[in-house]
Every structure is written in structure tokens, then in C-alpha cells.
Kinemage of the C-alpha trace (Angstrom):
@kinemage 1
@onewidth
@group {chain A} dominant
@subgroup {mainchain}
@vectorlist {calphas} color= white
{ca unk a 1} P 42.943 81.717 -3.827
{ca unk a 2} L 46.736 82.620 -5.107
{ca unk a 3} L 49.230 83.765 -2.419
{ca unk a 4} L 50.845 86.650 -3.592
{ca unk a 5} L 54.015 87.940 -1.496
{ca unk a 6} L 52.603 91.930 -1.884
{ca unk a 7} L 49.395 91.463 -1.739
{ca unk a 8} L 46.918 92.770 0.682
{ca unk a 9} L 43.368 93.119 1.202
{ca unk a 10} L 40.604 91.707 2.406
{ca unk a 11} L 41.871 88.004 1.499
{ca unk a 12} L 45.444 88.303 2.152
{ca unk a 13} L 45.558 90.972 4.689
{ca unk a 14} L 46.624 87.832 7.044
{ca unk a 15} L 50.023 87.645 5.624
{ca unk a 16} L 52.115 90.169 6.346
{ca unk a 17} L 50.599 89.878 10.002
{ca unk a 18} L 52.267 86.021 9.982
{ca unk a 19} L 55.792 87.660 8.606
{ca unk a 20} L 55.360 90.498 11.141
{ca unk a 21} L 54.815 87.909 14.010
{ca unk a 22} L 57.535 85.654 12.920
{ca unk a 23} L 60.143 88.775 12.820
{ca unk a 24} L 58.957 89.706 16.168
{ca unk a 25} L 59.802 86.053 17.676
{ca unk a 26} L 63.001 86.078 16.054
{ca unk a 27} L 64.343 89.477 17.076
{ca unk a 28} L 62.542 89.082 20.393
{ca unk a 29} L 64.834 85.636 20.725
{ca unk a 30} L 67.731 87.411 19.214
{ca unk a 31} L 67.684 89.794 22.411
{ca unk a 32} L 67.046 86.446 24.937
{ca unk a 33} L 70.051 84.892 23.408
{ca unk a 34} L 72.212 88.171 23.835
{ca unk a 35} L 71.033 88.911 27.385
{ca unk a 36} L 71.661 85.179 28.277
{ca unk a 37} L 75.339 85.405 26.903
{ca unk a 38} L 76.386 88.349 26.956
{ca unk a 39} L 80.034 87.703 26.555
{ca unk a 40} L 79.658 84.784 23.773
{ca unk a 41} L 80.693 86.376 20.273
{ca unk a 42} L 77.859 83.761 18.205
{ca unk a 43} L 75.253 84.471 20.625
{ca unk a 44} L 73.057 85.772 18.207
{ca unk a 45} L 73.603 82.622 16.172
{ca unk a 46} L 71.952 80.485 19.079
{ca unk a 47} L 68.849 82.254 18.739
{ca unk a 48} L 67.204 79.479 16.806
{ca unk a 49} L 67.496 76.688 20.051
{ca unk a 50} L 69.536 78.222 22.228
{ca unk a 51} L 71.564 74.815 22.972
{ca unk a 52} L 75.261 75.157 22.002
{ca unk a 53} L 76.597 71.803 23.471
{ca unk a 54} L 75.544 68.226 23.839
{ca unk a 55} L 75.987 68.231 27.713
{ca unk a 56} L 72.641 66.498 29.653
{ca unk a 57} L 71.294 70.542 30.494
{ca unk a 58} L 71.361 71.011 26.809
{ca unk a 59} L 71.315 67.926 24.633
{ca unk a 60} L 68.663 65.342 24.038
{ca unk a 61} L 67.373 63.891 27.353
{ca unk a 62} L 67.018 60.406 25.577
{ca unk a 63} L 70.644 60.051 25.431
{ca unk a 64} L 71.507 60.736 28.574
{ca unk a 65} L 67.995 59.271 30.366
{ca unk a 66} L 67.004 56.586 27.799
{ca unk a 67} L 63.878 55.730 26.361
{ca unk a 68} L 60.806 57.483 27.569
{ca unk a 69} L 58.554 55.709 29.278
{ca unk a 70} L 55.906 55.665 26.588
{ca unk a 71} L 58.527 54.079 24.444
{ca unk a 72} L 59.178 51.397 26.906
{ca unk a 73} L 55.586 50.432 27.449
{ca unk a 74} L 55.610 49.714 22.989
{ca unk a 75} L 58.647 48.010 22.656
{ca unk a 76} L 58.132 45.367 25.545
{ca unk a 77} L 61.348 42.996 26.070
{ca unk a 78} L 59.088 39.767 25.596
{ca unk a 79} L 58.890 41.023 22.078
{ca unk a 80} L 55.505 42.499 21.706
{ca unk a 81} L 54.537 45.475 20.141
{ca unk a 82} L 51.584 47.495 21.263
{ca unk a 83} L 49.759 49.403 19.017
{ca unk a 84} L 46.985 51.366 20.131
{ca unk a 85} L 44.915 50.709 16.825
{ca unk a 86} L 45.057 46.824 18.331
């Protein structure tokens, strides 16, 4: 089957619904991002992730809590390394 960008029809009729949904999401977090900062002038611009800052609320939890614990149980401190296809 060729994707076409236009085309519709019985065998693409599935594609604009995927661009409609995906504008929906995206002007639906648009509005989120607005009503959440309402004063910030690049609110929109968060839309994507929302996270503007590195701070432990909004950055990556593994810098500020450290390895997970599913990543301490494979990297042991005695050196070993377990796989689950061992």
C-alpha cells in the first residue's frame, strides 16, 4: 500500500483521523499550558513537556534521587551484572 498525504478512502481513510487527533492533543495542550501560566509570555512554547527548569518538581528525578531501583538491582557493587536472559 503507498501512503499518500491526500488520499482518502477506504484504505487511507485512517490518516487524516491520526493528523486530526494529533492537532487536537496539541491545541488541547496549547490551552493547558496557557491556563497553567497565564502570565508567562512562551507559555505556548512549553506545550510540548511543560517543564521549563531543571529544579527536582520539573527535571529528571534521577538526578536529583539517583538510580532507580531497578537499576541498582543490575549494576550490583560486587561487580555483577544481571541480565534477565541469564
Amino acid at each position: 500500500m503507498v501512503y499518500t498525504a491526500g488520499m482518502t478512502g477506504p484504505d487511507n481513510s485512517w490518516h487524516d483521523g491520526r493528523r486530526a487527533t494529533r492537532r487536537h492533543h496539541k491545541a488541547r495542550m496549547k490551552r493547558r499550558a496557557v491556563a497553567v501560566r497565564p502570565h508567562a509570555p512562551g507559555a505556548v512554547k512549553l506545550a510540548d513537556h511543560m517543564a521549563n527548569c531543571s529544579c527536582f518538581m520539573c527535571g529528571h528525578m534521577r538526578r536529583w534521587q539517583g538510580p532507580t531501583l531497578q537499576e541498582r538491582r543490575a549494576f550490583q557493587p560486587d561487580g555483577r551484572h544481571q541480565a534477565a536472559d541469564d
